[in-house]
PyMOL Python script that loads the backbone (N, CA, C, O; Angstrom):
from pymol import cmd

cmd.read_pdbstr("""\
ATOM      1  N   UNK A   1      -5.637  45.666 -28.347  1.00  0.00           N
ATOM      2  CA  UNK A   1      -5.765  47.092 -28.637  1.00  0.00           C
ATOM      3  C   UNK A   1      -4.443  47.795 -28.306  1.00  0.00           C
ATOM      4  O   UNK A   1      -3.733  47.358 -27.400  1.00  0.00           O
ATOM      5  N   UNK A   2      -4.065  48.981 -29.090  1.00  0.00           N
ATOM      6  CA  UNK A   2      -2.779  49.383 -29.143  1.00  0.00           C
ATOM      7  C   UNK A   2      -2.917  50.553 -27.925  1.00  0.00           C
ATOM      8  O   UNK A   2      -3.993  51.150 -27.901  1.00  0.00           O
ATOM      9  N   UNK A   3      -2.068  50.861 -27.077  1.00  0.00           N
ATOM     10  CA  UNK A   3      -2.346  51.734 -26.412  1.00  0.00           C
ATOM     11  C   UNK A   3      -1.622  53.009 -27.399  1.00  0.00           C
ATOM     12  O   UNK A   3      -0.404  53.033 -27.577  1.00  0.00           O
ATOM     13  N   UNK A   4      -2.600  54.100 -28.032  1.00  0.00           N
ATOM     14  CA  UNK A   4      -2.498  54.540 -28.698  1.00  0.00           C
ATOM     15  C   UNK A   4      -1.865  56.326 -28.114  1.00  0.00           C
ATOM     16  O   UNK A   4      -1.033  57.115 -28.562  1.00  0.00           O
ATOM     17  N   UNK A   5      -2.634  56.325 -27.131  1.00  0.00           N
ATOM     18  CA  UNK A   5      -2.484  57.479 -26.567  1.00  0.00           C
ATOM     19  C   UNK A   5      -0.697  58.268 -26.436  1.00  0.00           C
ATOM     20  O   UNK A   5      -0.602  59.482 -26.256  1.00  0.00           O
ATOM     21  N   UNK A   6       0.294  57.568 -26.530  1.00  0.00           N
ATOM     22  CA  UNK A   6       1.810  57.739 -26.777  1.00  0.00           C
ATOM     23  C   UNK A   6       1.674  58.300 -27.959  1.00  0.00           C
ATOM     24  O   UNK A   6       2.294  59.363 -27.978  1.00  0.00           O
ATOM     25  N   UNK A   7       1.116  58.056 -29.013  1.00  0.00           N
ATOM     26  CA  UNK A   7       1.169  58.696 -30.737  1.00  0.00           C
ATOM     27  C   UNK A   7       0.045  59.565 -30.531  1.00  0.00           C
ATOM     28  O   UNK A   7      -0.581  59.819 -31.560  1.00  0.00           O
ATOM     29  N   UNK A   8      -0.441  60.170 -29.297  1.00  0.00           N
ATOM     30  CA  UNK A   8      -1.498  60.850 -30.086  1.00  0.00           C
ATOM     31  C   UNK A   8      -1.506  62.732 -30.894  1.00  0.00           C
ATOM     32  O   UNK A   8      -2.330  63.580 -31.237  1.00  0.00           O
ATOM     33  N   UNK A   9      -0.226  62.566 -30.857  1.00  0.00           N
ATOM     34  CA  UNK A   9       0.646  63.931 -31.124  1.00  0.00           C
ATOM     35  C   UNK A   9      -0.033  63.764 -32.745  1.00  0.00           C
ATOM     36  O   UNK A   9      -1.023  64.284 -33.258  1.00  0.00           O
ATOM     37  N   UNK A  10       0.742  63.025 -33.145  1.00  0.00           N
ATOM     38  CA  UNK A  10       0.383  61.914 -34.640  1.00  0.00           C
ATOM     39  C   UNK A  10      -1.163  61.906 -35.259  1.00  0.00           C
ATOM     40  O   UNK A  10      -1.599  62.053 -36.400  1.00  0.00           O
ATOM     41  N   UNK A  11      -1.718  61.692 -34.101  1.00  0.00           N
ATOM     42  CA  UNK A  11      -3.509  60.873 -34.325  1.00  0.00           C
ATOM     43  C   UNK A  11      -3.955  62.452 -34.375  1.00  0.00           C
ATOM     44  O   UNK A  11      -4.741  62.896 -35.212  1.00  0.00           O
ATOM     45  N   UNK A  12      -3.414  63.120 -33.488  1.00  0.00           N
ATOM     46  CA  UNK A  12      -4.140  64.480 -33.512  1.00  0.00           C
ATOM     47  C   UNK A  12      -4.373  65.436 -34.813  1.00  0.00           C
ATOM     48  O   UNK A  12      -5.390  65.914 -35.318  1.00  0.00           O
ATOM     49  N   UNK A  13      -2.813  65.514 -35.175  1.00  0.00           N
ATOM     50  CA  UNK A  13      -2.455  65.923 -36.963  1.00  0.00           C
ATOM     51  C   UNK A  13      -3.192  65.287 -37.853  1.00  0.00           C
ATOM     52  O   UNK A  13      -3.898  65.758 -38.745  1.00  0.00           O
ATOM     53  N   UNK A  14      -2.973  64.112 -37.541  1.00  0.00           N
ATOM     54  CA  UNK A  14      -4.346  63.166 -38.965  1.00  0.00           C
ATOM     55  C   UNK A  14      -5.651  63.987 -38.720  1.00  0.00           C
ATOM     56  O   UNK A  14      -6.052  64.752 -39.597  1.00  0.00           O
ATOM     57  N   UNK A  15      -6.389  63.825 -37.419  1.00  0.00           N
ATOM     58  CA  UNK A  15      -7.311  63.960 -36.975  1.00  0.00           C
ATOM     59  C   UNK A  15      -7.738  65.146 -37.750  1.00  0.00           C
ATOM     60  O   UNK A  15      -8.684  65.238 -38.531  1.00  0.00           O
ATOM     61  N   UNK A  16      -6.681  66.235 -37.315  1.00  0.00           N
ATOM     62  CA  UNK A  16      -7.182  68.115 -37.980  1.00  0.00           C
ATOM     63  C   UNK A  16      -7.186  67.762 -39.395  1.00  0.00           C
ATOM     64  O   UNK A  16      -8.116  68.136 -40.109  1.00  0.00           O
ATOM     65  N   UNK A  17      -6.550  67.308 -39.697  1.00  0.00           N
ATOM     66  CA  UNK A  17      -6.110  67.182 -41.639  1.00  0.00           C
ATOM     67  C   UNK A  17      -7.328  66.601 -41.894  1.00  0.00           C
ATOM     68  O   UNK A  17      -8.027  67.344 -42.582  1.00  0.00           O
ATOM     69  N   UNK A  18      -7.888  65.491 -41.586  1.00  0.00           N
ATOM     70  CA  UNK A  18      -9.147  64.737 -41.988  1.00  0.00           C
ATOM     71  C   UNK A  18     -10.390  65.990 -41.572  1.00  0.00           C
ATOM     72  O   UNK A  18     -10.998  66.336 -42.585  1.00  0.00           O
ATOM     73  N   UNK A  19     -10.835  66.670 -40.362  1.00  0.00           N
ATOM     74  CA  UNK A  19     -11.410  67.547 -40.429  1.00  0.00           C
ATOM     75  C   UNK A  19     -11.495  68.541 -41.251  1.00  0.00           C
ATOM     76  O   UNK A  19     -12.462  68.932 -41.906  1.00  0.00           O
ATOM     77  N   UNK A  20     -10.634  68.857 -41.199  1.00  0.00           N
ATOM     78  CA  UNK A  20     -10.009  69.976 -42.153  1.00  0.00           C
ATOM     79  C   UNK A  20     -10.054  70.119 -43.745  1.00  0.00           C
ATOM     80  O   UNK A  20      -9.859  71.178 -44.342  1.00  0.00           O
ATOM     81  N   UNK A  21     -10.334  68.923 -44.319  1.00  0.00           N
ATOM     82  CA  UNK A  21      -9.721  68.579 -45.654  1.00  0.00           C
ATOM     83  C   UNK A  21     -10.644  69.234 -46.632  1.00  0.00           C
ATOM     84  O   UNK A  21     -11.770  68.895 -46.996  1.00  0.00           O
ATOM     85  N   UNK A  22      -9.671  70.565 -47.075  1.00  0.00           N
ATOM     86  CA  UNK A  22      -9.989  71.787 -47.963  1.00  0.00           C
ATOM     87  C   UNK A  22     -10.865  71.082 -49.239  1.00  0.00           C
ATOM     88  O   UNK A  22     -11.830  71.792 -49.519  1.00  0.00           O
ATOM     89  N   UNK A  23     -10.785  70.056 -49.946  1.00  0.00           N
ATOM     90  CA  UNK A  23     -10.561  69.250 -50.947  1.00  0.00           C
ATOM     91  C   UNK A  23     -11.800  68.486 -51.312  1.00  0.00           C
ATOM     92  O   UNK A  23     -12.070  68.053 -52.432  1.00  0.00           O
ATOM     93  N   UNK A  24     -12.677  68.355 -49.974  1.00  0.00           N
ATOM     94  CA  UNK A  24     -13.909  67.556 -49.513  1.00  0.00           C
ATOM     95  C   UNK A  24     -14.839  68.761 -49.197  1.00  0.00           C
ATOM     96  O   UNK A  24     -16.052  68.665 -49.384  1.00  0.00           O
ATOM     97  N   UNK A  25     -14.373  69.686 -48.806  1.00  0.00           N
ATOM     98  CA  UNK A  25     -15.620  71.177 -48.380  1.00  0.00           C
ATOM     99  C   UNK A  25     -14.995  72.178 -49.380  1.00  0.00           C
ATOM    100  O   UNK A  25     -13.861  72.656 -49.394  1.00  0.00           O
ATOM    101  N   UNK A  26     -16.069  72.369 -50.231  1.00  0.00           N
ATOM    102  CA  UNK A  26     -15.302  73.989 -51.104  1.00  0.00           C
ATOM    103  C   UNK A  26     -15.564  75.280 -50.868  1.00  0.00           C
ATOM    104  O   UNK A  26     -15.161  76.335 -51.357  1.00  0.00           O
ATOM    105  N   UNK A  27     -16.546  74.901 -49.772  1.00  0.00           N
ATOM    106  CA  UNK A  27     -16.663  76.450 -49.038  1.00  0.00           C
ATOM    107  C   UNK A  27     -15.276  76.815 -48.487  1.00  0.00           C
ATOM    108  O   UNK A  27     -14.750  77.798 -49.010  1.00  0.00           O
ATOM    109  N   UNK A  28     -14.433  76.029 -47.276  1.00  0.00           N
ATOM    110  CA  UNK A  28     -13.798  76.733 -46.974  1.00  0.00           C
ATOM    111  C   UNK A  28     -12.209  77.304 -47.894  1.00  0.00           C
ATOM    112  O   UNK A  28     -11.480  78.289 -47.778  1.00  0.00           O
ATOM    113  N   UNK A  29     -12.211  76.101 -48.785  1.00  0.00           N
ATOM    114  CA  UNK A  29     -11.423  76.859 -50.089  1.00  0.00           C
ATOM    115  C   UNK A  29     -11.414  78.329 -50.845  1.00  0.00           C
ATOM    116  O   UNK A  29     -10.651  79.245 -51.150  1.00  0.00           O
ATOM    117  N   UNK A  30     -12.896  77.883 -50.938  1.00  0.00           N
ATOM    118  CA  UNK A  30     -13.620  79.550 -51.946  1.00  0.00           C
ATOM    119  C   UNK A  30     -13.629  80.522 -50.370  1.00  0.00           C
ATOM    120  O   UNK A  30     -14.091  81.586 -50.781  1.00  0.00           O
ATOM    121  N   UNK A  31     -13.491  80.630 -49.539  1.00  0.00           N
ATOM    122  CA  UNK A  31     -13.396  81.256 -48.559  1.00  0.00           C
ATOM    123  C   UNK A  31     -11.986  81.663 -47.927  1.00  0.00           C
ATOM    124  O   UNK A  31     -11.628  82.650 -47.284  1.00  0.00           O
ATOM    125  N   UNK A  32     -11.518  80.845 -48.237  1.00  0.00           N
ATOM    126  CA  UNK A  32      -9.987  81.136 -48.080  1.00  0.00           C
ATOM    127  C   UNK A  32      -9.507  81.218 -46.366  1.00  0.00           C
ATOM    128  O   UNK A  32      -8.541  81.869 -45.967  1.00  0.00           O
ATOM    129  N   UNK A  33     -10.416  80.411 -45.505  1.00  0.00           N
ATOM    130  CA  UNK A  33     -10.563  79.863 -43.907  1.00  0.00           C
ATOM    131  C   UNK A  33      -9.327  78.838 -43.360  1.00  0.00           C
ATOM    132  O   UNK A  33      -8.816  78.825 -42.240  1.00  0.00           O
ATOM    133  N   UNK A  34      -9.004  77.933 -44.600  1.00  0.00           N
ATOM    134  CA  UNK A  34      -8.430  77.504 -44.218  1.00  0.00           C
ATOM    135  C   UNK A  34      -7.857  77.313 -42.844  1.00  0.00           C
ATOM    136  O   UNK A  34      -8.269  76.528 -41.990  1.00  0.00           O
ATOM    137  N   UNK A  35      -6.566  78.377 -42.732  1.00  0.00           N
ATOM    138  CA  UNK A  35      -5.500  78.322 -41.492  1.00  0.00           C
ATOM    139  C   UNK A  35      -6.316  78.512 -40.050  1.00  0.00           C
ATOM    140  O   UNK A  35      -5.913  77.972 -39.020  1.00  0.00           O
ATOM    141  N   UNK A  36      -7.700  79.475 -40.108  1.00  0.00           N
ATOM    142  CA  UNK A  36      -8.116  79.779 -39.229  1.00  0.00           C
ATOM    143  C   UNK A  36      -8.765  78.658 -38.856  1.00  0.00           C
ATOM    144  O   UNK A  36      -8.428  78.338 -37.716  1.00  0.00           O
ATOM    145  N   UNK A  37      -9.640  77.849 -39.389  1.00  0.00           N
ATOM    146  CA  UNK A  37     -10.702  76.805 -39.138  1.00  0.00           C
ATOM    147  C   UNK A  37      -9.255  75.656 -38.630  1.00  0.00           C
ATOM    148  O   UNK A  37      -9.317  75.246 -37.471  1.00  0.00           O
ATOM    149  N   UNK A  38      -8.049  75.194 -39.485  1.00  0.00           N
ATOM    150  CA  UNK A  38      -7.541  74.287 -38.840  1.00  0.00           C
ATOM    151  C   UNK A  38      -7.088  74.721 -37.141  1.00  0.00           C
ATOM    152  O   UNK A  38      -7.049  73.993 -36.148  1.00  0.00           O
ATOM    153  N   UNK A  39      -6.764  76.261 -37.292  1.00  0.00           N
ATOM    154  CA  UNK A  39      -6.343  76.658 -35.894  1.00  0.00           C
ATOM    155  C   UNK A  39      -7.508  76.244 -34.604  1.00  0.00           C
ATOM    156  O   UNK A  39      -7.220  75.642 -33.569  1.00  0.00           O
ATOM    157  N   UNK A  40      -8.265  76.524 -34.823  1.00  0.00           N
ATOM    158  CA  UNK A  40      -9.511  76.324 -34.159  1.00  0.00           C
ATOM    159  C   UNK A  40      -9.982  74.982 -33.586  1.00  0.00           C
ATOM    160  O   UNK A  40     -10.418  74.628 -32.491  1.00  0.00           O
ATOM    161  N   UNK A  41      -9.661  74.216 -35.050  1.00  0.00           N
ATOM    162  CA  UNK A  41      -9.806  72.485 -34.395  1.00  0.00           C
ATOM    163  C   UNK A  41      -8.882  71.931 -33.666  1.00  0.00           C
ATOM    164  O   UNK A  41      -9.205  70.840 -33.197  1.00  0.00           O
ATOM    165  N   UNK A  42      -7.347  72.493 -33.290  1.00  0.00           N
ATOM    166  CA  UNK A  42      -6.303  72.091 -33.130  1.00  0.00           C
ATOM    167  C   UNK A  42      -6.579  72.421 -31.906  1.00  0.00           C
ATOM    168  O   UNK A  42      -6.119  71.741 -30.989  1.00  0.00           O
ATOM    169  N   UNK A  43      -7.348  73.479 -31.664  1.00  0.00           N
ATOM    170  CA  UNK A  43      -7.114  73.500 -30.273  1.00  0.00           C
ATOM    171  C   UNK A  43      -8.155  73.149 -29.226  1.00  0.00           C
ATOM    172  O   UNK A  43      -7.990  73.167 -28.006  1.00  0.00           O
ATOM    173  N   UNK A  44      -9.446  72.770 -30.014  1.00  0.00           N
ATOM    174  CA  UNK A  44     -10.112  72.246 -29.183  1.00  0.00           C
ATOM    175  C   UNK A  44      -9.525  70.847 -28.922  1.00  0.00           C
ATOM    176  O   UNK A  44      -9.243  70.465 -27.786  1.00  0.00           O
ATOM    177  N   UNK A  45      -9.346  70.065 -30.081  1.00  0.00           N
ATOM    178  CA  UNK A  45      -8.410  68.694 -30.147  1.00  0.00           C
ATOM    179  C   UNK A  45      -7.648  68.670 -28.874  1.00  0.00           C
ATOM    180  O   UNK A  45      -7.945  68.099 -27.824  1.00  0.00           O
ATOM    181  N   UNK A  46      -6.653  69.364 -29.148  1.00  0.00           N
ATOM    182  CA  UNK A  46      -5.840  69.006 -27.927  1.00  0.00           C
ATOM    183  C   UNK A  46      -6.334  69.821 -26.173  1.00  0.00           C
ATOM    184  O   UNK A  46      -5.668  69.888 -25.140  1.00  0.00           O
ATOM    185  N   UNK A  47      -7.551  70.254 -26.435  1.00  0.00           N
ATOM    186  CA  UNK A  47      -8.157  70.140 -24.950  1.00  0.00           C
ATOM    187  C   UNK A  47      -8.654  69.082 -24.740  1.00  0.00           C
ATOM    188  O   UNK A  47      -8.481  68.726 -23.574  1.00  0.00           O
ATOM    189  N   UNK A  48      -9.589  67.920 -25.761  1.00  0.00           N
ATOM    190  CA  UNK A  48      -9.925  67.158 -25.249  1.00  0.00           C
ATOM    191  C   UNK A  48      -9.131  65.960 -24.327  1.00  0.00           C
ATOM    192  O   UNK A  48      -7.924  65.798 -24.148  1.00  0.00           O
ATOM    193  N   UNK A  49     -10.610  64.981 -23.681  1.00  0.00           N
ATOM    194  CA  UNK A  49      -9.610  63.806 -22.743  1.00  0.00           C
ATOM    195  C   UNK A  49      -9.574  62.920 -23.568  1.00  0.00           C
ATOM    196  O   UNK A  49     -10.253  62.932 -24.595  1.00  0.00           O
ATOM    197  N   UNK A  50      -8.588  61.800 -23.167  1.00  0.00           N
ATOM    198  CA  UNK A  50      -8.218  61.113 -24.317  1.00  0.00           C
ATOM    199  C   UNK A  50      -9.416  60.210 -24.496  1.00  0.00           C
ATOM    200  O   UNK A  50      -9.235  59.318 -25.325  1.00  0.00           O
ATOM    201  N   UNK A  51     -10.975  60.243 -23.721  1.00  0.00           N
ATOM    202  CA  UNK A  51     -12.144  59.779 -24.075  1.00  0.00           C
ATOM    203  C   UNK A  51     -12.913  60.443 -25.267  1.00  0.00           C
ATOM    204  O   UNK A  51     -13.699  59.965 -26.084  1.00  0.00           O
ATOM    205  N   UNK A  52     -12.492  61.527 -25.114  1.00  0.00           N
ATOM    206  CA  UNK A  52     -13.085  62.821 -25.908  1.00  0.00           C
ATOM    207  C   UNK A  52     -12.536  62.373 -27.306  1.00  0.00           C
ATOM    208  O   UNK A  52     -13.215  62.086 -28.292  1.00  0.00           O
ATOM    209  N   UNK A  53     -11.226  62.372 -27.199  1.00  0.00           N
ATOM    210  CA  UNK A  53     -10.510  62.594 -28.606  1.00  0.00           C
ATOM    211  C   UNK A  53     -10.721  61.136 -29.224  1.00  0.00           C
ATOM    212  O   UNK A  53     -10.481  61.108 -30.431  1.00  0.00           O
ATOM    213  N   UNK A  54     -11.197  59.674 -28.551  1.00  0.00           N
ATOM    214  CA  UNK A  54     -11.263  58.873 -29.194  1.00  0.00           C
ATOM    215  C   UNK A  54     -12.461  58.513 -29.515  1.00  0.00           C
ATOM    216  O   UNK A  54     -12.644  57.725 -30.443  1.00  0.00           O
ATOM    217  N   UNK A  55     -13.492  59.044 -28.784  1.00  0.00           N
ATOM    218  CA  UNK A  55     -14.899  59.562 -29.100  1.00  0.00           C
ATOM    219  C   UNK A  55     -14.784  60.415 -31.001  1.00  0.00           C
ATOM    220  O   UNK A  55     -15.364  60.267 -32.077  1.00  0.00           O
ATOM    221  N   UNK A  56     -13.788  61.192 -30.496  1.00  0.00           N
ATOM    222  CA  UNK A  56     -14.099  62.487 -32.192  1.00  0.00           C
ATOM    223  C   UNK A  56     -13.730  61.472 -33.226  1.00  0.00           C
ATOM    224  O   UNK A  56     -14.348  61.159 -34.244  1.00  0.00           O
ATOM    225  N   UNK A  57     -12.704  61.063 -32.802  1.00  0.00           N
ATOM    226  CA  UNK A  57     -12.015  60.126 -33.423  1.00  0.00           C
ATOM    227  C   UNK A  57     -13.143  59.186 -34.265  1.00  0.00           C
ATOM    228  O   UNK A  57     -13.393  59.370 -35.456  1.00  0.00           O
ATOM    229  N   UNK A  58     -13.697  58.278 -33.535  1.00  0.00           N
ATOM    230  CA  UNK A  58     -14.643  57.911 -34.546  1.00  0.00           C
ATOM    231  C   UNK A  58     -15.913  58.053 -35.401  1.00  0.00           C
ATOM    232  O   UNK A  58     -16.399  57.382 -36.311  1.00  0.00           O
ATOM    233  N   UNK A  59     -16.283  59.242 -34.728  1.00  0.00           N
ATOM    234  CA  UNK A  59     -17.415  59.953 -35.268  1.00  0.00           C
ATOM    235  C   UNK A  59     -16.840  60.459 -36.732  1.00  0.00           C
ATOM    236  O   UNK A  59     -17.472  60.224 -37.762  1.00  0.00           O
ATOM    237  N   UNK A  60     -15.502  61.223 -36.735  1.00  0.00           N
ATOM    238  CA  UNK A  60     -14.703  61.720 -38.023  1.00  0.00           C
ATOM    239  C   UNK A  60     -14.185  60.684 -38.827  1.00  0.00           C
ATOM    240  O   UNK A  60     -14.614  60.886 -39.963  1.00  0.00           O
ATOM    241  N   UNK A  61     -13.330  59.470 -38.803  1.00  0.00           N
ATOM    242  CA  UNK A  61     -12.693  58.906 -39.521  1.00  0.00           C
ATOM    243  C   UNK A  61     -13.337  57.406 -39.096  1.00  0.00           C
ATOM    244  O   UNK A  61     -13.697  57.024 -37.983  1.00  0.00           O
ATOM    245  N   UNK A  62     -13.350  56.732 -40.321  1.00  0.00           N
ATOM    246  CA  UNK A  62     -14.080  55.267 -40.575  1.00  0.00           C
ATOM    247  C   UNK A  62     -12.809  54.507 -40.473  1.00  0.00           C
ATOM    248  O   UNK A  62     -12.790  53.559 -41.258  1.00  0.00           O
ATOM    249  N   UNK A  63     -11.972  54.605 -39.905  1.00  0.00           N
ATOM    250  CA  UNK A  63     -10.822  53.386 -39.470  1.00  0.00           C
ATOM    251  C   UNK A  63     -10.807  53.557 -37.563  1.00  0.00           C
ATOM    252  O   UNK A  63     -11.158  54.474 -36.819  1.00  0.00           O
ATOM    253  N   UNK A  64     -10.306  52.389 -37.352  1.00  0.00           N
ATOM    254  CA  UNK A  64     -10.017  53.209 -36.306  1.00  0.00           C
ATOM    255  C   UNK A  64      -8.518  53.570 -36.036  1.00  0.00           C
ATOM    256  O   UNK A  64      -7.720  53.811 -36.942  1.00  0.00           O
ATOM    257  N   UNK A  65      -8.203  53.584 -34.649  1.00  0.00           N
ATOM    258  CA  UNK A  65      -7.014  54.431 -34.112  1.00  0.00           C
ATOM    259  C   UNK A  65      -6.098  53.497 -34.306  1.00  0.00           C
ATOM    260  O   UNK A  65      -4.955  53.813 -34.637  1.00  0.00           O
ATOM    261  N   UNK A  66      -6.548  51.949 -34.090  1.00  0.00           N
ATOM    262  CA  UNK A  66      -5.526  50.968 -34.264  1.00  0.00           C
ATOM    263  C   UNK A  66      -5.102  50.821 -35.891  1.00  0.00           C
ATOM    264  O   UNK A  66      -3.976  50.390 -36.141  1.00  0.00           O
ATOM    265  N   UNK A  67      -5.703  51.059 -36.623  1.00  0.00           N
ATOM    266  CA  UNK A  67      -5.724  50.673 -38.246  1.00  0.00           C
ATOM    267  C   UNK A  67      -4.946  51.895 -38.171  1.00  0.00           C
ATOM    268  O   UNK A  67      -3.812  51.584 -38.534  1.00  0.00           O
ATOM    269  N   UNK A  68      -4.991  53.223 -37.859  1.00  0.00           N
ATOM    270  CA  UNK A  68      -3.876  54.633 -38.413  1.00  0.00           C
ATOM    271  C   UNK A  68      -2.471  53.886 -37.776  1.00  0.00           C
ATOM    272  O   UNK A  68      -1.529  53.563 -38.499  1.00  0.00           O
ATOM    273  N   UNK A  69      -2.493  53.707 -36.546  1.00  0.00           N
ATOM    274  CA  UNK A  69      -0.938  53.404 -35.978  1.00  0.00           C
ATOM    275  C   UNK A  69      -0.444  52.316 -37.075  1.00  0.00           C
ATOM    276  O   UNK A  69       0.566  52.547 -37.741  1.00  0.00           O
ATOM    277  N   UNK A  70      -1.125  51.222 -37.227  1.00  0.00           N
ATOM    278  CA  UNK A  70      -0.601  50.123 -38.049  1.00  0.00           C
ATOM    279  C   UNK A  70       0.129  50.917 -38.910  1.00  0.00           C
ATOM    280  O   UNK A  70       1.349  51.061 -38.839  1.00  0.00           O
ATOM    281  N   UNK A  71      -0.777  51.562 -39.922  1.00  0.00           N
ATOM    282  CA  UNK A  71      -0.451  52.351 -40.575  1.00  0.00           C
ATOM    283  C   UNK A  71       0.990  53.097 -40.708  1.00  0.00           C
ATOM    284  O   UNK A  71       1.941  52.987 -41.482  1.00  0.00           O
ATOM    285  N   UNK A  72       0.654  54.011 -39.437  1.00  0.00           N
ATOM    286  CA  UNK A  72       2.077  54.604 -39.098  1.00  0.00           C
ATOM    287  C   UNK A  72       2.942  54.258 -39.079  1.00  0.00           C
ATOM    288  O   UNK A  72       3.906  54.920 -39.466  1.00  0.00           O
ATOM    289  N   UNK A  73       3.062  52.736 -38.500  1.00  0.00           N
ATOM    290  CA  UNK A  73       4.378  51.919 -38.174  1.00  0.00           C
ATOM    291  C   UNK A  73       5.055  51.471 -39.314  1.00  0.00           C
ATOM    292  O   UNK A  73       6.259  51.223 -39.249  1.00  0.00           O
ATOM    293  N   UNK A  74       4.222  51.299 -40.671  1.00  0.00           N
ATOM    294  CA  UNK A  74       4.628  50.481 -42.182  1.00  0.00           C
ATOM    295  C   UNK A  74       5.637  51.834 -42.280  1.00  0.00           C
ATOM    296  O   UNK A  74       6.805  51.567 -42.560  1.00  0.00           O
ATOM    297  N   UNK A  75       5.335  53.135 -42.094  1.00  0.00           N
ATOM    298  CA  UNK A  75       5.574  54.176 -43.321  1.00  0.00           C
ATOM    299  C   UNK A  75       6.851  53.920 -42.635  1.00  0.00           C
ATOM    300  O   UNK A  75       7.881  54.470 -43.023  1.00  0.00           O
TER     301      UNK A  75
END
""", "prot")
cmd.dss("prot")
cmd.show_as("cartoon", "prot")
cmd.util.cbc("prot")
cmd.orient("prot")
């Protein structure tokens, strides 16, 4: 397992963007929430502990944390 928590600056941004994703909910499009709703997740995000955030982490996204870094490291 990658100790992930060094990138989680990284994991966090994915994290809001995947919450967030205008594209998948058209309420908050046709609402025009956007900036506010990402503001909002950003900051609970980065209150959580890094149990918390790898907890959200998989409840939100079907990879896990090790499959995004892999990820990260190709780009």
């Amino acid at each position: 397992m990658t100790e992930w928590t060094k990138y989680r600056d990284d994991l966090e941004e994915r994290l809001i963007d995947e919450i967030c994703d205008v594209e998948s909910n058209g309420a908050i499009g046709f609402l025009r929430i956007e900036d506010e709703i990402e503001e909002r997740v950003s900051q609970k995000i980065e209150k959580l502990s890094d149990d918390e955030f790898e907890s959200t982490w998989d409840v939100h996204i079907p990879w896990t944390i090790d499959d995004e870094i892999a990820d990260m490291e190709e780009e």
